[in-house]
FIKOLZA-1660 file (N, C-alpha, C; in steps of 0.1 Angstrom, whole numbers, plus 5000, padded with zeros to 4 digits):
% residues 191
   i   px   py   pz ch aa at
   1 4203 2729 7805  A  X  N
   1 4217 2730 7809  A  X CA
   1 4218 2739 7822  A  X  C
   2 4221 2729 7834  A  X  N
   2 4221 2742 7845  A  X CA
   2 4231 2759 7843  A  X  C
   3 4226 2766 7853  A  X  N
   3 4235 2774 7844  A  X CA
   3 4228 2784 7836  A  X  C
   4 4225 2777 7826  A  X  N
   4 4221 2786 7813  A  X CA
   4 4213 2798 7813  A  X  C
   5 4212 2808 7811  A  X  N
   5 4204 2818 7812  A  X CA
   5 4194 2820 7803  A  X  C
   6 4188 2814 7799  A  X  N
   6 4177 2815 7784  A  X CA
   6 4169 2816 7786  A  X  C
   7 4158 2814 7780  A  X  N
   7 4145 2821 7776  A  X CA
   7 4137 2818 7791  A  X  C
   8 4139 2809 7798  A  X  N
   8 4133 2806 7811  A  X CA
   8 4136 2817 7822  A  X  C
   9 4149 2822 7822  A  X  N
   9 4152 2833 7830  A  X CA
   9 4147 2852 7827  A  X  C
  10 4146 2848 7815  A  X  N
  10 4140 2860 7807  A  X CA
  10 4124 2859 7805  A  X  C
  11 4121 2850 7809  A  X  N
  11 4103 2854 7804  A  X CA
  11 4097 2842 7819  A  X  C
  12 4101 2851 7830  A  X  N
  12 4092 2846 7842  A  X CA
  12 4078 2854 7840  A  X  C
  13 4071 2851 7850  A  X  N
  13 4055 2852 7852  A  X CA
  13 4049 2852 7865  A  X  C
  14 4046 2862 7866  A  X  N
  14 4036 2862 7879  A  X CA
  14 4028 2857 7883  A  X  C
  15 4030 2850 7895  A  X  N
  15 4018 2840 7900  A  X CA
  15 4003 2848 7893  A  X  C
  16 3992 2836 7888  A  X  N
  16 3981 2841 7884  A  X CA
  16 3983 2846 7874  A  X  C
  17 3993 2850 7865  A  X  N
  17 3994 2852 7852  A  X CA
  17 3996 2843 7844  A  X  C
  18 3996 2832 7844  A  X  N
  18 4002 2822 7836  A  X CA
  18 3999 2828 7820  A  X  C
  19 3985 2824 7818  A  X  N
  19 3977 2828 7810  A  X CA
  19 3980 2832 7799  A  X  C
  20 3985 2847 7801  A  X  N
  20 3990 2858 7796  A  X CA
  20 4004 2856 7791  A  X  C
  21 4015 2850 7807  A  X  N
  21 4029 2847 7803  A  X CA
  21 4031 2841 7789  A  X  C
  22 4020 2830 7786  A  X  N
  22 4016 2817 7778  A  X CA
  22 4018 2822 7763  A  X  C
  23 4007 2835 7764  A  X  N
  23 4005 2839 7753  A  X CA
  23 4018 2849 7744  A  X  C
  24 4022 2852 7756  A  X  N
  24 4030 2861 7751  A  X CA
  24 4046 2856 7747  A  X  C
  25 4044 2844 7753  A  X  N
  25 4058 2836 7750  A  X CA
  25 4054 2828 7743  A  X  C
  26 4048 2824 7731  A  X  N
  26 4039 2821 7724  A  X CA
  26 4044 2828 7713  A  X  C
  27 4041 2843 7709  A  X  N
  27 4039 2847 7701  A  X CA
  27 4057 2850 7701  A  X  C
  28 4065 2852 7710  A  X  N
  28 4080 2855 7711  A  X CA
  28 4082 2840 7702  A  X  C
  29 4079 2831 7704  A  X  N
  29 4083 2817 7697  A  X CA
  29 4081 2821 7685  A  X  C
  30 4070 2818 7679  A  X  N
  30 4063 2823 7668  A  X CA
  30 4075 2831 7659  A  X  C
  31 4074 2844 7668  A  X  N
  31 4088 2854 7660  A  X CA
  31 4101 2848 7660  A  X  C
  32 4106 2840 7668  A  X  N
  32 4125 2838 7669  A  X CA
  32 4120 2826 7662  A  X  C
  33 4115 2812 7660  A  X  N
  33 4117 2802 7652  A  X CA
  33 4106 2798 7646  A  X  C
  34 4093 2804 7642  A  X  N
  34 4081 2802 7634  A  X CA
  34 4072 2793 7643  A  X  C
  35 4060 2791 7639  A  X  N
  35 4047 2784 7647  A  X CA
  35 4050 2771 7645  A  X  C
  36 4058 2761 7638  A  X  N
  36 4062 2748 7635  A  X CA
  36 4069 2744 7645  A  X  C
  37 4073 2754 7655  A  X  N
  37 4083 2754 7669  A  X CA
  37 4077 2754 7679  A  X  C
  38 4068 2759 7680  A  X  N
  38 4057 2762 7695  A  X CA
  38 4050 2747 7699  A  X  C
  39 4052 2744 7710  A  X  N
  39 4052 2734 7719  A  X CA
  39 4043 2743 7730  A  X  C
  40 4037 2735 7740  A  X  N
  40 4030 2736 7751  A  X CA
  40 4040 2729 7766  A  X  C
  41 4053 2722 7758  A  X  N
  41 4062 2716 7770  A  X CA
  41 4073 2726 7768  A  X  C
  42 4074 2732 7758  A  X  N
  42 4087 2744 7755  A  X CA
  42 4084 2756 7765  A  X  C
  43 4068 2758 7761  A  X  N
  43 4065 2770 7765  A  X CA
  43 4071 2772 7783  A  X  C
  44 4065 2759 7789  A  X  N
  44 4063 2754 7803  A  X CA
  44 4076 2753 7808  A  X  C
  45 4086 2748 7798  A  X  N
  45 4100 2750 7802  A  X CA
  45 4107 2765 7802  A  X  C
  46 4099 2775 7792  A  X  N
  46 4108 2788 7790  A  X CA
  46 4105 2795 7803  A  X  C
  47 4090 2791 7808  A  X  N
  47 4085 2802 7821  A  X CA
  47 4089 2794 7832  A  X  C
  48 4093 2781 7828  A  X  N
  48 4099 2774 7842  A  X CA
  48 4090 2771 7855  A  X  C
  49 4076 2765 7848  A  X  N
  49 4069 2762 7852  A  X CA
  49 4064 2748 7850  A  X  C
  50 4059 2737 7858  A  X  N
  50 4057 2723 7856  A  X CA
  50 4054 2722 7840  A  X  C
  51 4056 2709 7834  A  X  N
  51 4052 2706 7819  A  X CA
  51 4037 2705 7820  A  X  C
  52 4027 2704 7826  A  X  N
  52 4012 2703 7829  A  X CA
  52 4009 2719 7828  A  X  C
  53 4016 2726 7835  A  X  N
  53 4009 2737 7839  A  X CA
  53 4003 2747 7830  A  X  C
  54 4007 2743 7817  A  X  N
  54 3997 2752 7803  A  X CA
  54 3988 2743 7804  A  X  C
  55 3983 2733 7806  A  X  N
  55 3972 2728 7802  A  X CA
  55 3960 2731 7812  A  X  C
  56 3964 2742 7823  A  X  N
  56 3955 2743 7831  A  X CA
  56 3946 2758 7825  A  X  C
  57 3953 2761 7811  A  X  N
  57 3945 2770 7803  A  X CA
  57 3944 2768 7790  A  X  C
  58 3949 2764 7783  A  X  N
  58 3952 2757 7770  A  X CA
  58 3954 2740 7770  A  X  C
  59 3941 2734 7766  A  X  N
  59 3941 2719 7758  A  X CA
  59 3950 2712 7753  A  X  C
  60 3951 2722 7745  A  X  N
  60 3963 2716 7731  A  X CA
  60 3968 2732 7727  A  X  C
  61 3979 2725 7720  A  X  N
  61 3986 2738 7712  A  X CA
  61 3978 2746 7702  A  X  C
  62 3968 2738 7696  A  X  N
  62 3954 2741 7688  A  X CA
  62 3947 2751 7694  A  X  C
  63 3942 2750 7708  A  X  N
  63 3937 2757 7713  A  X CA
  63 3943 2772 7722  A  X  C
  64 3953 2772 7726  A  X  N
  64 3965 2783 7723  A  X CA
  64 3964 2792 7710  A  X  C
  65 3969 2783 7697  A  X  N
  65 3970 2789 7687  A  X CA
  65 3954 2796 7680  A  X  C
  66 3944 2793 7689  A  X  N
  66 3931 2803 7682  A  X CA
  66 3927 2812 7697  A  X  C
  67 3935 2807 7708  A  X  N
  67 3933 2821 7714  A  X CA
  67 3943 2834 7710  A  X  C
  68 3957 2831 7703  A  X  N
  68 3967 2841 7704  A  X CA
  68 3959 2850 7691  A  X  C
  69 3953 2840 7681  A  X  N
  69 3948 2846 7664  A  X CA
  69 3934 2853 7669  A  X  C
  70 3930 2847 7680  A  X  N
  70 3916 2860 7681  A  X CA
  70 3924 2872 7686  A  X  C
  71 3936 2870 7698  A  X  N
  71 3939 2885 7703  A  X CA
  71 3948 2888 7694  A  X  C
  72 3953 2887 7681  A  X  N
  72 3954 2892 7671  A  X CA
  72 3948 2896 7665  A  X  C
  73 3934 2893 7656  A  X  N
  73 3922 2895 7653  A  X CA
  73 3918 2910 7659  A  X  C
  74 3920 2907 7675  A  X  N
  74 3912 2920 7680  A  X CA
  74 3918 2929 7681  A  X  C
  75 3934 2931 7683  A  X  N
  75 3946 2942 7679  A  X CA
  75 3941 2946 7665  A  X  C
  76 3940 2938 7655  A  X  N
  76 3943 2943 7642  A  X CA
  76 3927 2952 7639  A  X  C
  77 3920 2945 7644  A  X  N
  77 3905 2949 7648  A  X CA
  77 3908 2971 7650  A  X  C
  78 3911 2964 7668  A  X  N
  78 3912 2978 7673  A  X CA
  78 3923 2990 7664  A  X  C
  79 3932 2988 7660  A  X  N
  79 3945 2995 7651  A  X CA
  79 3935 2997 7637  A  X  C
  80 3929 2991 7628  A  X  N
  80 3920 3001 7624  A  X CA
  80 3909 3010 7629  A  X  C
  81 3905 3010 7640  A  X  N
  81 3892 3017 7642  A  X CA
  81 3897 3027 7646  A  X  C
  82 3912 3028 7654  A  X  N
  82 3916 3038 7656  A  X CA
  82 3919 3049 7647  A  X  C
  83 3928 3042 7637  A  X  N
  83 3932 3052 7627  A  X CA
  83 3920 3054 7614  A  X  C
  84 3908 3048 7617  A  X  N
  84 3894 3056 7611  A  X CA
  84 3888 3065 7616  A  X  C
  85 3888 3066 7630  A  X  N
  85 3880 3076 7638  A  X CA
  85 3896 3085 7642  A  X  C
  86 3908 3083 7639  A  X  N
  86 3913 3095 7641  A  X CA
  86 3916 3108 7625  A  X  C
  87 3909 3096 7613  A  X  N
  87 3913 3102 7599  A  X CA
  87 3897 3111 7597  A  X  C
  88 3886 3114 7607  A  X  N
  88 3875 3125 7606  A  X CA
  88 3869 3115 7598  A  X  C
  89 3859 3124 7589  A  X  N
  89 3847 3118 7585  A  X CA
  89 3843 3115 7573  A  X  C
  90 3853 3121 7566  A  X  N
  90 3853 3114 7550  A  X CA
  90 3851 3102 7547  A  X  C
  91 3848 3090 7543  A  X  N
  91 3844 3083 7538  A  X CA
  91 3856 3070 7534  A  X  C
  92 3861 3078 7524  A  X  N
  92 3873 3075 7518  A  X CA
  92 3884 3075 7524  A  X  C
  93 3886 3088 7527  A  X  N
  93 3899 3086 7543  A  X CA
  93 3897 3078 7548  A  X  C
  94 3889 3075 7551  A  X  N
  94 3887 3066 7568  A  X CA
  94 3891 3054 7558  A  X  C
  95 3885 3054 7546  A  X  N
  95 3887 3032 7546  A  X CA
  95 3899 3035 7539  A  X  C
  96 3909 3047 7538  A  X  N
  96 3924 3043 7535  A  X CA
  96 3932 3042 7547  A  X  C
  97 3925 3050 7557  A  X  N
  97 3932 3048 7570  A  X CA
  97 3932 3036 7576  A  X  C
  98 3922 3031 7577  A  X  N
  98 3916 3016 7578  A  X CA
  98 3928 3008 7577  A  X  C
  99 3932 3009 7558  A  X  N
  99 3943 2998 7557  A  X CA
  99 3952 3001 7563  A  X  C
 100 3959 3016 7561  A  X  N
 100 3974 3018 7563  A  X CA
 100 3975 3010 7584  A  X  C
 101 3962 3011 7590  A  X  N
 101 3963 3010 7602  A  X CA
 101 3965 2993 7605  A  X  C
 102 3958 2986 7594  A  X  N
 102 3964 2974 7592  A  X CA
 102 3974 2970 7590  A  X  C
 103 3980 2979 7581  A  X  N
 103 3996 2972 7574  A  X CA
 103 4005 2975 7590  A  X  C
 104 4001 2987 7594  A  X  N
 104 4013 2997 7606  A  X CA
 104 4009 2983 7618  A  X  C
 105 3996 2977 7620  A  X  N
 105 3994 2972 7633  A  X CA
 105 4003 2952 7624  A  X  C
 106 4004 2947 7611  A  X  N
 106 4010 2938 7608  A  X CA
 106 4025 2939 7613  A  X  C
 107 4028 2951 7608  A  X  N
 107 4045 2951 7608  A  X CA
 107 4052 2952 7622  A  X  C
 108 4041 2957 7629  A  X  N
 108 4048 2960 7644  A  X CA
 108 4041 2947 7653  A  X  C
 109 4034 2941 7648  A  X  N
 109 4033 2925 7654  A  X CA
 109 4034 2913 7645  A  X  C
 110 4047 2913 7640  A  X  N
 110 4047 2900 7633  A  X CA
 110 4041 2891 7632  A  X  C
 111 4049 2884 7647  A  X  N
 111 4043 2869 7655  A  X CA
 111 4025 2869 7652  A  X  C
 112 4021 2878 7656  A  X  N
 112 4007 2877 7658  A  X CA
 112 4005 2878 7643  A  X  C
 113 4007 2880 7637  A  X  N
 113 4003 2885 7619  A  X CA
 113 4007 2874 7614  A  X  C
 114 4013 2864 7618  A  X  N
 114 4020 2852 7611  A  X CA
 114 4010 2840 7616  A  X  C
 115 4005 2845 7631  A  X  N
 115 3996 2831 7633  A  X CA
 115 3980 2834 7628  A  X  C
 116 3979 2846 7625  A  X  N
 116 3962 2849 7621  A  X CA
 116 3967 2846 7606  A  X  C
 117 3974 2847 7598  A  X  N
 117 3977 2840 7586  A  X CA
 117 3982 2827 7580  A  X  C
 118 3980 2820 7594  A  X  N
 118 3984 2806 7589  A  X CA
 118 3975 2795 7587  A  X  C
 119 3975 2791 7579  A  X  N
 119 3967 2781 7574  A  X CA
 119 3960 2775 7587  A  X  C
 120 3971 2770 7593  A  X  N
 120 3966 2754 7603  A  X CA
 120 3958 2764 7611  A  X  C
 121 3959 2775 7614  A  X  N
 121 3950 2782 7627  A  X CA
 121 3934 2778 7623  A  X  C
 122 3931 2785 7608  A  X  N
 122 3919 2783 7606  A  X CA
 122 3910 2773 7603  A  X  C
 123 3920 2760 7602  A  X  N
 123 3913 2748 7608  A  X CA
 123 3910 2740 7622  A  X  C
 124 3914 2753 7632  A  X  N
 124 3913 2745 7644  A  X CA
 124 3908 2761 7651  A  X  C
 125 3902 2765 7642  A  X  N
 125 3893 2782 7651  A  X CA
 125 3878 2775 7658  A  X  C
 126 3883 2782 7668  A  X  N
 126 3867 2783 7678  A  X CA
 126 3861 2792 7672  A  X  C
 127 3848 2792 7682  A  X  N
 127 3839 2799 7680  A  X CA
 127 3845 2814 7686  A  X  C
 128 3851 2816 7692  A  X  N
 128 3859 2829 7697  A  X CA
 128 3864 2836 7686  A  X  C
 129 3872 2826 7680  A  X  N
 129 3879 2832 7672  A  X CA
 129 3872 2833 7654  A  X  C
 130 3862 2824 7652  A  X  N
 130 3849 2828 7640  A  X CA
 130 3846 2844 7644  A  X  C
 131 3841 2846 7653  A  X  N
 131 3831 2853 7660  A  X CA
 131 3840 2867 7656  A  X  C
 132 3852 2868 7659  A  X  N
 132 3860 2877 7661  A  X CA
 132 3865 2885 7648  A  X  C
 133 3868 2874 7640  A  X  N
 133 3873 2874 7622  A  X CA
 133 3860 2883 7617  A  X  C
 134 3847 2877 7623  A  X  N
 134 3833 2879 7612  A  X CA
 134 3830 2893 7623  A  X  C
 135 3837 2898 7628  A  X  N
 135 3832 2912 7633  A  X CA
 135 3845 2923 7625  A  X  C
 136 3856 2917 7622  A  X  N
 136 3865 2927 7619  A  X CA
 136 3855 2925 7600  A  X  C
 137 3855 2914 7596  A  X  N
 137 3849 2920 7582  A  X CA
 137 3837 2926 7578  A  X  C
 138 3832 2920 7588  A  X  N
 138 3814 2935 7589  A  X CA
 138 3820 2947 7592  A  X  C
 139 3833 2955 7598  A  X  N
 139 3832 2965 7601  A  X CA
 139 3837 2971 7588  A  X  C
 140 3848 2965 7580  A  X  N
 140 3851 2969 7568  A  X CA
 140 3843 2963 7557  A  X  C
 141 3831 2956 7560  A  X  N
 141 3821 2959 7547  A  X CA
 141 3814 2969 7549  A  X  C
 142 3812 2974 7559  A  X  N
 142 3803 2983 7561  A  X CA
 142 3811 2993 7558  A  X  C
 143 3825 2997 7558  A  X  N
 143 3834 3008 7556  A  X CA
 143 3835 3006 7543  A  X  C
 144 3833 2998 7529  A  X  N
 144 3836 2996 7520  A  X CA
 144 3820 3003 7514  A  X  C
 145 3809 2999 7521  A  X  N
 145 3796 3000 7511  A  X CA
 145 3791 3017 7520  A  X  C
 146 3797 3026 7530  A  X  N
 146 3793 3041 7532  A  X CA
 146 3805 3043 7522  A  X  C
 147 3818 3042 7517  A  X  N
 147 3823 3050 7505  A  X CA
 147 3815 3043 7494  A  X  C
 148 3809 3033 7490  A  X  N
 148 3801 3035 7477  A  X CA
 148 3792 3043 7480  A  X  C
 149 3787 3044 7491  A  X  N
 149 3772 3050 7488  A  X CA
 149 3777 3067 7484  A  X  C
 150 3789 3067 7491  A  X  N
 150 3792 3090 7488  A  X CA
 150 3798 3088 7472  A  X  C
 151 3797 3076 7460  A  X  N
 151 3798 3078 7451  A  X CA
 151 3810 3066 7444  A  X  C
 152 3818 3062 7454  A  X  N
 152 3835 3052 7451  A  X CA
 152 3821 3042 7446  A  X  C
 153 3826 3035 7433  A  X  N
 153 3827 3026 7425  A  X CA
 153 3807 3021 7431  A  X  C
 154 3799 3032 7431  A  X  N
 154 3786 3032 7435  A  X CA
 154 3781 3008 7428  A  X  C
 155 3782 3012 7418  A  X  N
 155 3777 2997 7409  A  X CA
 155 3784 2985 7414  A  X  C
 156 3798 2986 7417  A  X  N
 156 3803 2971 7423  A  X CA
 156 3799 2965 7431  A  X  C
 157 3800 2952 7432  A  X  N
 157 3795 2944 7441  A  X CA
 157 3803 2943 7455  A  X  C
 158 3793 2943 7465  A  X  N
 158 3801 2949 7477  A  X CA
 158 3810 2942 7484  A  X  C
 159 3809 2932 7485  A  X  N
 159 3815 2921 7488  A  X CA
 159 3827 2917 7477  A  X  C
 160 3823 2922 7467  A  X  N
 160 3839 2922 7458  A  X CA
 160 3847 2929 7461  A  X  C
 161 3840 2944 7458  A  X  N
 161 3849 2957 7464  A  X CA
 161 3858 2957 7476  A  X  C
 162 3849 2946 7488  A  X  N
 162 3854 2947 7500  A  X CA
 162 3868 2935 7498  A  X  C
 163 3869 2928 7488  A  X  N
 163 3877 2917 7485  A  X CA
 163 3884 2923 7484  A  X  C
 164 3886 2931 7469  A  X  N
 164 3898 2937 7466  A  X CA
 164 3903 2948 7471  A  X  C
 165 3895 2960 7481  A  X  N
 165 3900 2965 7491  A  X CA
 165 3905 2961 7504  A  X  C
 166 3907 2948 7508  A  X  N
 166 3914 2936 7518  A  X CA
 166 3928 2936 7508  A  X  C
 167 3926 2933 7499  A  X  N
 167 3939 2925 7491  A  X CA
 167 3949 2936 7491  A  X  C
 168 3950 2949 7492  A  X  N
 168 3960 2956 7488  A  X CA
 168 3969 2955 7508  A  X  C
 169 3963 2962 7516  A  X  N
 169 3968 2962 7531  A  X CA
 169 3972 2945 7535  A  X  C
 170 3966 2942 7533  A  X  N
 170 3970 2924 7531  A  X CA
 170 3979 2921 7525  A  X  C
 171 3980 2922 7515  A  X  N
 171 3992 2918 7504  A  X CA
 171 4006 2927 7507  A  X  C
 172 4006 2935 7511  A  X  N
 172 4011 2947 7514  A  X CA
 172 4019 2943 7529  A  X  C
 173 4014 2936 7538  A  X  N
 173 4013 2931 7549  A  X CA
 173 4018 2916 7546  A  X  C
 174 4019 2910 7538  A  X  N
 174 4023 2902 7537  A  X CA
 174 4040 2900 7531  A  X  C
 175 4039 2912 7525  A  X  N
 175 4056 2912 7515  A  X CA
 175 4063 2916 7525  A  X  C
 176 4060 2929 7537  A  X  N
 176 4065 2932 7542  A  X CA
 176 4070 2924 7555  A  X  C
 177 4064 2916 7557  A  X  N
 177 4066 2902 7571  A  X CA
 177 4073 2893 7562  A  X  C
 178 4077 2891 7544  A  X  N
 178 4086 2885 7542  A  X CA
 178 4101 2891 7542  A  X  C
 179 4111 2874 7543  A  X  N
 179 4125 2881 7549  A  X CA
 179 4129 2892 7531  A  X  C
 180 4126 2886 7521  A  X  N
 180 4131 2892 7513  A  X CA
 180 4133 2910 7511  A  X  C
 181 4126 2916 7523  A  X  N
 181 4129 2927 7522  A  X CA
 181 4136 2933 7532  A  X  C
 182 4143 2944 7529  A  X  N
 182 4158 2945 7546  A  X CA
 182 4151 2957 7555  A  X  C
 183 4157 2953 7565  A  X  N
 183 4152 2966 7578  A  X CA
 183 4153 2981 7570  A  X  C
 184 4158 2981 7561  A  X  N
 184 4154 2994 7559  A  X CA
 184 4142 2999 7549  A  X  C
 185 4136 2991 7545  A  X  N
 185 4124 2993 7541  A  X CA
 185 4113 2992 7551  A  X  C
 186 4117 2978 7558  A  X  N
 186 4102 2977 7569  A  X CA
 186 4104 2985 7578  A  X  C
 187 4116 2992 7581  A  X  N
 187 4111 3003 7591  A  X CA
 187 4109 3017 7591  A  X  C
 188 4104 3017 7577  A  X  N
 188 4099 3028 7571  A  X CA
 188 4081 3033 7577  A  X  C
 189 4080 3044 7579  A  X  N
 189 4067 3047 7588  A  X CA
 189 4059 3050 7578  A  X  C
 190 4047 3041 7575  A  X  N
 190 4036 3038 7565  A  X CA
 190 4023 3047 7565  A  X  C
 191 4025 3057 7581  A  X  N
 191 4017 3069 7580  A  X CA
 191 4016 3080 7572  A  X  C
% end
């Protein structure tokens, strides 16, 4: 609609950035109308750029959707390591920090928490994005089997343990990205 001031006028892009624009108005779709909505001709219309012109970095919407879930991957990645190396050297702190840094880095990036949790992503993951997944769970198996070794649940199996210490920050991460709970819960600070 000439005229109209929407999402095209609101999410320009700097020459040489496409890329990035791509991704980031990607994951804004994602958040205002869910991944069932993201188009590669939408996107190219919001930044007001030729309908070709994502394909000069992205294939298919397939291949978009496992680059935005690795740099999600690698946010969620980095947002625990931080709040393990800021919670000192205990053992146990660290792999409760771990979660809580998961749940805090879920809630404050939805979009991205919604496409690393969706089904279709991980039937259409690259090797980028394998690669990426299987580095954030070696870092918390390995955070799972140094608090067995200072004594936590020494006999469990580690790869179980590490199961069901995923399931609580996860699960937890998941109620809270649903609508059934109101802004005044989710914007409660989980530190």
């Amino acid at each position: 609609m000439a005229g109209d001031a929407g999402p095209r006028a609101q999410n320009t892009y700097h020459h040489g950035a496409l890329r990035e624009a791509l991704l980031t108005r990607a994951a804004e779709v994602i958040q205002e109308r869910g991944i069932e909505a993201l188009t590669l001709r939408g996107l190219a219309r919001d930044l007001g750029v030729s309908h070709g012109a994502p394909n000069r970095h992205f294939k298919s919407r397939e291949e978009l959707l496992a680059s935005l879930a690795t740099a999600g991957w690698e946010q969620a990645r980095n947002a625990i390591l931080y709040k393990a190396e800021a919670a000192g050297n205990d053992p146990w702190v660290r792999l409760n920090a771990m979660g809580r840094g998961y749940l805090k880095w879920a809630i404050e990036n939805r979009a991205l928490f919604a496409v690393i949790t969706h089904p279709d992503v991980n039937r259409f993951a690259d090797d980028a994005l394998r690669q990426t997944m299987h580095q954030l769970q070696d870092i918390l198996r390995e955070a799972v089997a140094v608090t067995q070794a200072t004594g936590r649940h020494p006999d469990a199996d580690t790869s179980i343990l590490t199961l069901y210490t995923n399931a609580v920050p996860f699960g937890a991460a998941m109620l809270f990205n649903h609508p059934v709970f109101t802004e005044e819960v989710v914007d409660r600070d989980i530190d």
